[in-house]
C-alpha positions in Angstrom: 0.0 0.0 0.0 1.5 3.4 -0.8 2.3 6.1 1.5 -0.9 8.2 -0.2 -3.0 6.2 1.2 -2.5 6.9 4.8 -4.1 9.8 6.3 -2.4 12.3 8.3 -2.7 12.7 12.4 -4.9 16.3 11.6 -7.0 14.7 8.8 -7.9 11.9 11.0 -9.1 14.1 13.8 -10.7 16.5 11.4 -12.6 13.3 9.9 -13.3 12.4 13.6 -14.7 16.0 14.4 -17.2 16.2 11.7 -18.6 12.9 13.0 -19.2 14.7 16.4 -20.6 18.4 14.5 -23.2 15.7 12.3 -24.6 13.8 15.3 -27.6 15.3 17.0 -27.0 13.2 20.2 -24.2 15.1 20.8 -25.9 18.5 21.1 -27.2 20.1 24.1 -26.3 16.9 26.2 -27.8 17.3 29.7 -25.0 15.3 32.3 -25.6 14.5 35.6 -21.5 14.1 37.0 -19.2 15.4 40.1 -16.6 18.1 39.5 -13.1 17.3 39.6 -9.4 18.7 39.4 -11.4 22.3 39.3 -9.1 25.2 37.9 -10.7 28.4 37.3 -8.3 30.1 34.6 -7.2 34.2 35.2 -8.9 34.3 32.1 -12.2 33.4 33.8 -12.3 29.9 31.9 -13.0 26.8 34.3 -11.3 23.6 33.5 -12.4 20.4 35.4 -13.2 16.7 34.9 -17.2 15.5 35.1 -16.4 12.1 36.6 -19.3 9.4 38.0 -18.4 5.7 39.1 -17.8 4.2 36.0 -16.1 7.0 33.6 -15.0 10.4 33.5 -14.4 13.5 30.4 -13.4 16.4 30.4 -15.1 19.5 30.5 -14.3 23.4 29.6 -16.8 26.3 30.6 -16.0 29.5 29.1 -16.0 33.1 30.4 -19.2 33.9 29.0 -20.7 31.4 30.3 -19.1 31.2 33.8 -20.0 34.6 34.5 -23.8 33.7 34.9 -22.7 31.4 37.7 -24.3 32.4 41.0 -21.9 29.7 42.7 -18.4 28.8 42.5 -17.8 25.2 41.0 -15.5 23.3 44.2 -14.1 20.0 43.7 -16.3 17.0 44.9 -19.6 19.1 43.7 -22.2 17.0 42.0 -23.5 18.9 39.1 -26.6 19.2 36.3 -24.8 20.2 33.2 -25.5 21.4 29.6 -23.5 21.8 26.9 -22.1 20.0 23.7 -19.4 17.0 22.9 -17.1 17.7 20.8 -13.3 17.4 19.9 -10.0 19.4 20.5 -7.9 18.8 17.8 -4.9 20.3 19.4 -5.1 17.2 21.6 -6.9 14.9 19.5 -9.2 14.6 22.1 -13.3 15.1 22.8 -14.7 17.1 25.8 -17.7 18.6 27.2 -18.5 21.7 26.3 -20.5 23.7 29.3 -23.2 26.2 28.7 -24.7 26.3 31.6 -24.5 24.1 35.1 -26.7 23.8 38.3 -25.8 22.0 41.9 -27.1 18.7 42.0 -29.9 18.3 44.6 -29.7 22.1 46.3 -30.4 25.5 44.1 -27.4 27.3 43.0 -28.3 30.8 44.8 -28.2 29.1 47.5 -24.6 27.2 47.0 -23.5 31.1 46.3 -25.1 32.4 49.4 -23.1 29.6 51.3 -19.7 30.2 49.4 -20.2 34.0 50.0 -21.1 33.7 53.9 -18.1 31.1 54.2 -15.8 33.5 52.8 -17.0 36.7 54.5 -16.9 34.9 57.7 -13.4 33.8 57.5 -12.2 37.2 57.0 -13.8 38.2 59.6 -16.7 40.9 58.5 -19.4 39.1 60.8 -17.4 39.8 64.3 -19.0 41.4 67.1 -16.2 43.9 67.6 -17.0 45.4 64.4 -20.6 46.4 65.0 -21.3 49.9 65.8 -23.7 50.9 68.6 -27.2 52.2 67.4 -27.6 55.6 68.5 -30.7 55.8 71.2 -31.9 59.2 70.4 -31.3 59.5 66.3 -31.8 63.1 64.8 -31.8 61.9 61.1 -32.6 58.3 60.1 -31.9 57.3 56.1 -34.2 55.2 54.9 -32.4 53.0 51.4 -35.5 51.2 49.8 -37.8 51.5 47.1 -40.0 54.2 47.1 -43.0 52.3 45.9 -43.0 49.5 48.0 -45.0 48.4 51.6 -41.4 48.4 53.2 -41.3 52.5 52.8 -44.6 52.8 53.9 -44.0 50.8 57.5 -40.9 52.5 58.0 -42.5 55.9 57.8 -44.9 55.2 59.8 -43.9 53.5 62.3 -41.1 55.9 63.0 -43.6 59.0 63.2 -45.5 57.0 65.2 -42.9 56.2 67.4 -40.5 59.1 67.4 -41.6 62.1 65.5 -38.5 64.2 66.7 -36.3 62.4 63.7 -35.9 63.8 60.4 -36.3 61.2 57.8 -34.0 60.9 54.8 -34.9 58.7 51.9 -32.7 57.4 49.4 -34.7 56.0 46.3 -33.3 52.6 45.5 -33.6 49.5 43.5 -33.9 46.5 45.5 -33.9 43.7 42.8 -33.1 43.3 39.7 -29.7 43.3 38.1 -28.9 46.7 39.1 -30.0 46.4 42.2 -27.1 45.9 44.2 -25.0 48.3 42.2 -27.7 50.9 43.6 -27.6 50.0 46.7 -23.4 50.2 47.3 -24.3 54.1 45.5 -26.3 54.7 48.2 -25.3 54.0 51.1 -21.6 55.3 49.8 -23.5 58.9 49.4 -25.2 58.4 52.8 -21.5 58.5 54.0 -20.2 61.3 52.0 -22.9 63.6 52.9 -22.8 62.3 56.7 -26.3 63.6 57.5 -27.8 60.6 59.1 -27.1 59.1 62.3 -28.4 55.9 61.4 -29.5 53.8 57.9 -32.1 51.4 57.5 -31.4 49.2 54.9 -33.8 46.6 53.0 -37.1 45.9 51.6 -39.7 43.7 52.0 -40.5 39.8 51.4 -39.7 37.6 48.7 -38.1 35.0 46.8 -34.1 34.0 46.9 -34.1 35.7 44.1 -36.1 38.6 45.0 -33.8 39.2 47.5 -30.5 38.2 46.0 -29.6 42.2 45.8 -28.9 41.9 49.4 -26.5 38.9 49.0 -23.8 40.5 46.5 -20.3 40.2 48.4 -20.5 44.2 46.8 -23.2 45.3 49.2 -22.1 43.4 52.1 -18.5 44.8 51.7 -20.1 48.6 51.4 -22.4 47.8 54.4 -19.5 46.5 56.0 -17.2 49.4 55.7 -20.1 52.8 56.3 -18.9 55.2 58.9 -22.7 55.4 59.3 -24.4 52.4 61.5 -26.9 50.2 59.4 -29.9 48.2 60.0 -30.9 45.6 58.0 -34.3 44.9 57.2 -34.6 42.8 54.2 -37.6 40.3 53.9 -39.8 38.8 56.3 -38.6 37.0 59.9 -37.7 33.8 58.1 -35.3 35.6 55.5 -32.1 35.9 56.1 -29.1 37.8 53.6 -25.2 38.3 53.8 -26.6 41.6 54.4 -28.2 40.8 57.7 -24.5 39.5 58.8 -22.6 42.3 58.2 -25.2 44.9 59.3 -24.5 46.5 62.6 -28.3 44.8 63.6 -30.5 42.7 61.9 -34.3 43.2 62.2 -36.5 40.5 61.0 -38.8 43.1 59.1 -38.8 47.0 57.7 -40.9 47.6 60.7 -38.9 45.8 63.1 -36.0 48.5 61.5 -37.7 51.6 62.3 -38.5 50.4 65.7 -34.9 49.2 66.8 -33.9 52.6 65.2 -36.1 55.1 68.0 -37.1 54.9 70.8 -41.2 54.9 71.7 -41.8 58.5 72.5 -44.7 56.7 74.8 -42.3 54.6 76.7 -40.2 58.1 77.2 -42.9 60.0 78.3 -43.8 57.0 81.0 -39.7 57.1 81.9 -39.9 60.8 82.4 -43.2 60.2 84.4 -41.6 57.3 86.7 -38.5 59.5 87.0 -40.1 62.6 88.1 -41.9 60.9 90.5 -39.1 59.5 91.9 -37.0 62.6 91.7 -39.8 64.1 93.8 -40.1 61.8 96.6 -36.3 61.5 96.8 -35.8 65.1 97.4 -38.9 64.9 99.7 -37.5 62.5 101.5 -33.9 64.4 101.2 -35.8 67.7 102.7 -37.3 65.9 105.4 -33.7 64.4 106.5 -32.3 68.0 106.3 -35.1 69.5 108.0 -34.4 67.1 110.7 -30.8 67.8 110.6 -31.6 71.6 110.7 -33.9 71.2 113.7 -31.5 69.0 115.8 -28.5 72.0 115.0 -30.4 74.5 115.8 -31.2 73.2 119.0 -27.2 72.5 119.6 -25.0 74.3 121.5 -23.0 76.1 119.0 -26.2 77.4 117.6 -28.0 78.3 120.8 -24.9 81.0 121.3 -23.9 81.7 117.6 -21.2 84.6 118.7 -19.0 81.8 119.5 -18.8 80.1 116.8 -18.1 83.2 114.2 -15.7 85.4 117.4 -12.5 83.2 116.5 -13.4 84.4 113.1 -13.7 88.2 113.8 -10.5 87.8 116.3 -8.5 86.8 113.6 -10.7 89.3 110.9 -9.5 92.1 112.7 -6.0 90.9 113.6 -5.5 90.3 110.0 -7.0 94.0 109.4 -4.5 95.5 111.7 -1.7 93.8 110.6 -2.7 95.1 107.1 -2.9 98.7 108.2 0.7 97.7 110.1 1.9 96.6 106.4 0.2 99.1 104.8 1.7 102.1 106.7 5.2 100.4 106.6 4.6 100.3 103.1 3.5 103.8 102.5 6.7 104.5 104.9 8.8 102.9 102.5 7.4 104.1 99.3 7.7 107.7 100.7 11.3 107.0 101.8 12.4 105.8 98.4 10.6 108.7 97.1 12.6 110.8 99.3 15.4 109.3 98.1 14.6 109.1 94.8 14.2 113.2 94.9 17.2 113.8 97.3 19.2 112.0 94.4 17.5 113.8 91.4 18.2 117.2 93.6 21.9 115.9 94.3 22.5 115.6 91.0 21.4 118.4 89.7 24.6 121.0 88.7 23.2 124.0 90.5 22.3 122.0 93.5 25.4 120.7 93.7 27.2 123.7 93.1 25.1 124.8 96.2 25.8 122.3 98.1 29.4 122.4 97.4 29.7 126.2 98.3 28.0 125.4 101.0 30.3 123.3 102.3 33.3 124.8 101.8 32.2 127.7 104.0 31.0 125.2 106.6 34.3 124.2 106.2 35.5 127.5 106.2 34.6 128.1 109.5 35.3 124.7 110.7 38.8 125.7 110.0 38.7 129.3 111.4 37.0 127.7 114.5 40.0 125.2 115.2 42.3 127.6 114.2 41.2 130.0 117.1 40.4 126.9 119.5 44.3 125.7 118.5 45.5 129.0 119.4 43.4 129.8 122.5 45.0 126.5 123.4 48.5 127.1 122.6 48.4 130.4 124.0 47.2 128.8 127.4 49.8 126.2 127.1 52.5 128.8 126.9 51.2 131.2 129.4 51.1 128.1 131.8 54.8 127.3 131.1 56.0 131.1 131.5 54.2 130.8 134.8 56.0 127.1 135.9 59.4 128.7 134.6 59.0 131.6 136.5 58.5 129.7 139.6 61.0 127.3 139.0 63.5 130.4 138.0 66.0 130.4 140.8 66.4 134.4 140.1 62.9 135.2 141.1 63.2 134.4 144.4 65.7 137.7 144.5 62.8 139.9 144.0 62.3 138.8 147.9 65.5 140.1 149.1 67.3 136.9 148.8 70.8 137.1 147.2 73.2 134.4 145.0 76.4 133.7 146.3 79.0 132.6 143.1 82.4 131.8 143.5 84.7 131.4 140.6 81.2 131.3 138.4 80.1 129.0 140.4 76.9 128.8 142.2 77.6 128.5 146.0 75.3 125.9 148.0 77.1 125.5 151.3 78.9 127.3 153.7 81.4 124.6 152.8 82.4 125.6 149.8 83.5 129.4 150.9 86.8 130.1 153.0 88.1 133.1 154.3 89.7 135.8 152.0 87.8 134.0 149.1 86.0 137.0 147.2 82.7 136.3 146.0 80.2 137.8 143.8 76.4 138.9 145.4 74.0 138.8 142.8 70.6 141.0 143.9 67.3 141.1 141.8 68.5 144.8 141.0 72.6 143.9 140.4 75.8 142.3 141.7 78.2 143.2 144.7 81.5 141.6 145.2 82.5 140.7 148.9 85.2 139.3 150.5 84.9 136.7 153.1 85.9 137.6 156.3 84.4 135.3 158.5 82.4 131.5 157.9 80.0 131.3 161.3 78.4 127.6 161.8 74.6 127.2 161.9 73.4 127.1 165.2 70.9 124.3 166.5 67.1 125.7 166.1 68.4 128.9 164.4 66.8 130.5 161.3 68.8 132.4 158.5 
C-alpha cells in the first residue's frame, strides 16, 4: 500500500470531528457528574473533569458562560450540566463543552449564598467587635429602599409614630433586579459622603431568593461592612435571612422591626420621664425631710443656741489680719515715701546747681570749721605757753631775788654751802636789781634751832 493512502494525524481528527458536529445526540447533552481537578483560569475559563463511578471526560466552561454562575464550581460538587461534545484537535481529544451548570440536589443561589457567607466569615466581616452601637436618640434616620413599596410605607410610619423628633431621609433605591445591588453600594456610599444621618435602614420587603439576591452580592455586604454610618438591616420577612443581615450593625426580621430598633417609643419616654419625676420628687422629699431634721437638731445644739461663739475666733483673727494690714500698709506707704525721698534727694543731688550749692555750702561750713579750730588751737596754745611762763618763772631760781634773797657765786660757780666758801675768798652777790663783790671775812656755823 502506498504512502498516499495513509491519512495524516490532523486529517484523522478533522474526519473524527465532523462525526461529532453531524450527530444530533451530541448536542445540548444534559449530564448528571461530580466536578473534579477544578481550575478556574485568570482568564475566567473553568477547567475540570465531570467524573461518576464508571467513567469520567473532560469538560471546559468559558468566560461567558461562567460569569452567569451564582456559585463557585468546588471539587467533589455533584453537578446538572448542559453543553455540547465535541473534539479538541490540538489534543486529539473530545470534551464537554459547558453552557450552563446547576448544583445537583440544592439550588445554585443558595450554594453562592453559602460560598459567599463562608468567605466573609473567615475574613472576619461578621465579628461582634466590628458592630457599631445604634444611637438611642437619632436626629436623622436614612431610609435606602424602594419608594413604591410596603417596606417605605411601614418604615415611615412606624417611626412617626414612634418618634416624631427624627428627620427622615430617603434614598430612592432599587432592591432587585440586576442593578440592584449596584444601587444600593451608591447609596449607602453617598449616605457617607454627605454624613447627614445618624443611622441607615437598609432593605425591603419579602420575597423570593431571588427577589432578595440584591442583598446577597459580596459588593453590598462589603459597602455595608465598611459605612462610617451604623446600618440596620431589614430585608424580607422573619424567616429571610441575607449576607446583608450578617454584616449589618443589627439585623431586624422586618422594615418595621428596622424603624423600631432605630427610636425609641416617645410613649415609653414619656412614662420614663413620668416614673422618673416621680421618683425625683419623693427622693428630694425625702432628702428635705432628712435635712429639716438635721436643721432642727443644730439649731437646738450648742454652738447654735450662742452663735457669737462660733463666728468670734473668726472676727478675732478678721480684725487681727486688718491691723496687721494697716501695720503693712503704713510700713509700706513708709517705704514708698522714703524711696521717694530718696529718689528726689538723688535727682536734687545731681542736679549742677544744687550741687554747686551744696558744694559752696560746704566749703564755707568748712570755712569756719577751719577758722574755729584755728582760734580753739591757738586759744589753746596760747594757754599752754602762758602756763609754762608761769611754771618757769617759779622754777627760776632768780625770782626768788625779788624777795630780798641774794646768789652767792664763786669762781662762776653757784655756792650751795657754807662749805664751799673760806676766808679771804672773794665772792660775787648777785641781787634782783645787780651784783656786789664781797670778801669773806668770817664763815659762822649754823646754830641748832636757828633760822637764817
Amino acid at each position: 500500500m502506498s504512502s498516499a493512502s495513509y491519512l495524516t494525524v490532523k486529517a484523522l481528527t478533522k474526519y473524527i470531528k465532523r462525526k461529532f458536529d453531524a450527530d444530533p445526540h451530541l448536542r445540548e447533552v444534559y449530564v448528571k457528574g461530580e466536578l473534579s481537578n477544578v481550575k478556574i483560569h485568570q482568564s475566567g475559563h473553568i477547567y475540570f473533569t465531570l467524573k461518576d463511578d464508571g467513567a469520567r471526560i473532560a469538560a471546559t466552561m468559558f468566560k461567558a458562560a461562567a460569569t452567569k454562575l451564582a456559585f463557585e464550581p468546588k471539587e467533589g460538587m455533584q453537578v446538572f450540566i448542559r453543553g455540547d461534545v465535541n473534539v479538541y484537535e490540538g489534543y486529539g481529544t473530545y470534551q464537554l463543552y459547558v453552557q450552563e451548570m446547576q448544583p445537583d440536589g440544592i439550588g445554585s443561589l443558595f450554594v453562592a449564598f453559602n460560598q459567599l457567607k463562608e468567605q466573609l466569615q473567615k475574613e472576619g466581616l461578621f465579628k461582634p467587635e466590628w458592630k457599631q452601637p445604634i444611637p438611642k436618640f437619632p436626629e436623622k434616620i436614612g431610609v435606602l429602599t424602594s419608594t413604591t413599596g410596603a417596606a417605605i410605607r411601614d418604615i415611615c410610619t412606624t417611626l412617626k409614630r414612634r418618634y416624631p423628633l427624627a428627620e427622615i431621609l430617603i434614598y430612592p433605591t432599587l432592591v432587585q433586579g440586576a442593578q440592584a445591588a449596584p444601587n444600593i453600594v451608591q447609596n449607602i456610599q453617598r449616605a457617607n459622603q454627605e454624613a447627614s444621618c445618624d443611622v441607615l435602614i437598609v432593605g425591603r420587603g419579602g420575597g423570593s431568593i431571588e427577589d432578595l439576591w440584591a442583598f446577597n452580592e459580596e459588593i453590598v455586604a462589603r459597602a455595608i461592612f465598611e459605612s462610617r454610618i451604623p446600618i440596620i438591616s431589614a430585608v424580607g420577612h422573619e424567616t429571610d435571612t441575607t449576607i446583608a443581615d450578617y454584616v449589618a450593625d443589627l439585623r431586624a426580621p422586618t422594615p418595621t422591626a428596622a424603624a423600631e430598633m432605630a427610636v425609641p417609643d416617645q410613649a415609653d419616654l414619656y412614662q420614663r420621664v413620668l416614673t422618673q419625676k416621680s421618683q425625683l420628687h419623693q427622693m428630694v422629699r425625702s432628702q428635705l425631710m432628712a435635712e429639716r431634721q438635721r436643721l432642727n437638731k443644730l439649731q437646738q445644739s450648742y454652738p447654735l443656741s450662742m452663735p457669737e461663739r462660733l463666728y468670734r475666733p473668726f472676727t478675732e483673727r478678721l480684725a487681727q489680719l486688718e491691723s496687721g494690714l494697716q501695720a503693712a500698709m503704713q510700713v509700706s506707704l513708709m517705704k514708698k515715701a522714703a524711696q521717694l525721698q530718696q529718689l528726689h534727694s538723688t535727682v536734687e543731688q545731681h542736679s549742677p546747681k544744687k550741687a554747686l550749692a551744696f558744694h559752696q555750702r560746704e566749703l564755707e561750713a568748712r570755712v569756719q570749721q577751719l577758722s574755729r579750730a584755728t582760734t580753739y588751737y591757738v586759744a589753746k596754745k596760747q594757754q599752754q605757753f602762758e602756763s609754762t611762763v608761769r611754771t618757769l618763772e617759779a622754777l627760776n631760781p632768780l625770782s626768788i631775788l625779788t624777795r630780798g634773797f641774794t646768789v652767792a657765786y664763786k669762781d662762776q660757780q653757784m655756792i650751795k654751802s657754807s662749805t664751799e666758801v673760806q676766808k679771804q675768798d672773794q665772792l660775787t652777790l648777785t641781787f634782783h636789781d645787780g651784783k656786789v663783790v664781797a670778801n669773806v671775812t668770817n664763815i659762822l656755823p649754823k646754830n641748832e634751832g636757828e633760822l637764817l
